[in-house]
N, C-alpha and C positions, 0 to 999 in steps of 0.2 A: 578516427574510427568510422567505420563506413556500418550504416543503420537502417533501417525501413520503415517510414511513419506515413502513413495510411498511402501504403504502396506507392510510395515517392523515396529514391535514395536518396543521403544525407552521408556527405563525411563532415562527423561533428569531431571537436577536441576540445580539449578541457578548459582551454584557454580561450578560444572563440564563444563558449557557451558564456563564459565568463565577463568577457568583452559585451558581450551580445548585451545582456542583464543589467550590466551596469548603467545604472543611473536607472530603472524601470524601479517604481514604488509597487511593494507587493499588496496583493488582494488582499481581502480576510479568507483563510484556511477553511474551508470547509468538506475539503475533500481529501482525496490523495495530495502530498504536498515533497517538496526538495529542498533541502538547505544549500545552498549559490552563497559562496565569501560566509558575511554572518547571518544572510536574511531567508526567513523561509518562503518559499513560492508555492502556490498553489499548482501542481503539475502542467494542468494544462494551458495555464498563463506562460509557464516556463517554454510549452510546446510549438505557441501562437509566435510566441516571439523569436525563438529557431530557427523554425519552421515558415514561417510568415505565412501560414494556413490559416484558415478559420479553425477555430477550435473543434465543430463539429464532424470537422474530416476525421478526427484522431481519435485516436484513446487513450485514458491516461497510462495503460497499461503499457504503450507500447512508450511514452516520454519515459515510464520509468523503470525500463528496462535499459533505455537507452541511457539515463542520468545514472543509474547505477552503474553499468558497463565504464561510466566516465569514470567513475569514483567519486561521483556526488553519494549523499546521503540522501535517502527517500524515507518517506512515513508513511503510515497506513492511513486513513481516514480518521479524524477524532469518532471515537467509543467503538471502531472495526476492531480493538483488540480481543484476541481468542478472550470466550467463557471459559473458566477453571472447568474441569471437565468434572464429571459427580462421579464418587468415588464408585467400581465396580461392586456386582452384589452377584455370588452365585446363582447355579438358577435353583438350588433348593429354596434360597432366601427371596428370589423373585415367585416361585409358586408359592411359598408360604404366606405372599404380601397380598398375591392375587385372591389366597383362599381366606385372608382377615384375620391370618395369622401376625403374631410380632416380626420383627426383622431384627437382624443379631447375629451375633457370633455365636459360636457351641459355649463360647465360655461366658455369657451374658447370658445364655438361655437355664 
């Protein structure tokens, strides 16, 4: 598959990435990260070694879109996952809150 990381093409495949990795001991995760065989990498480890760039060319955004495109697995950053979102409030129940009124449903009130 043919890919663009920091405006340099690249035809990677799944098996070269694969080759490539092997034997490389993975960092500790701290960021963006990709599962390769059973180990997880940190993206831009993953990217350095591909790539044979410095890491500072890239982004990891762009390793993993390209690690996805393989059909590797990608992770978000440890604690990047979405806040539950707070439940919505009308806006009577939002003036009501702003004027020191209760907040509630008609059938609580």
């Amino acid at each position: 598959m043919r890919c663009v990381i920091a405006r340099y093409p690249f035809d990677l495949t799944k098996s070269g990435v694969l080759d490539s990795m092997k034997g490389v001991t993975p960092e500790p995760v701290t960021g963006e990260s990709v599962t390769i065989g059973r180990r997880r990498y940190p993206v831009k480890q993953v990217g350095e070694v591909v790539t044979r760039q410095d890491r500072r060319d890239f982004s990891g955004g762009e390793v993993t879109r390209a690690m996805t495109r393989l059909g590797f697995t990608c992770h978000p950053a440890p604690g990047a996952e979405a806040a539950p979102a707070a439940p919505a409030t009308t806006p009577v129940e939002t003036a009501s809150a702003l004027l020191g009124g209760t907040v509630g449903t008609p059938q609580e009130l």
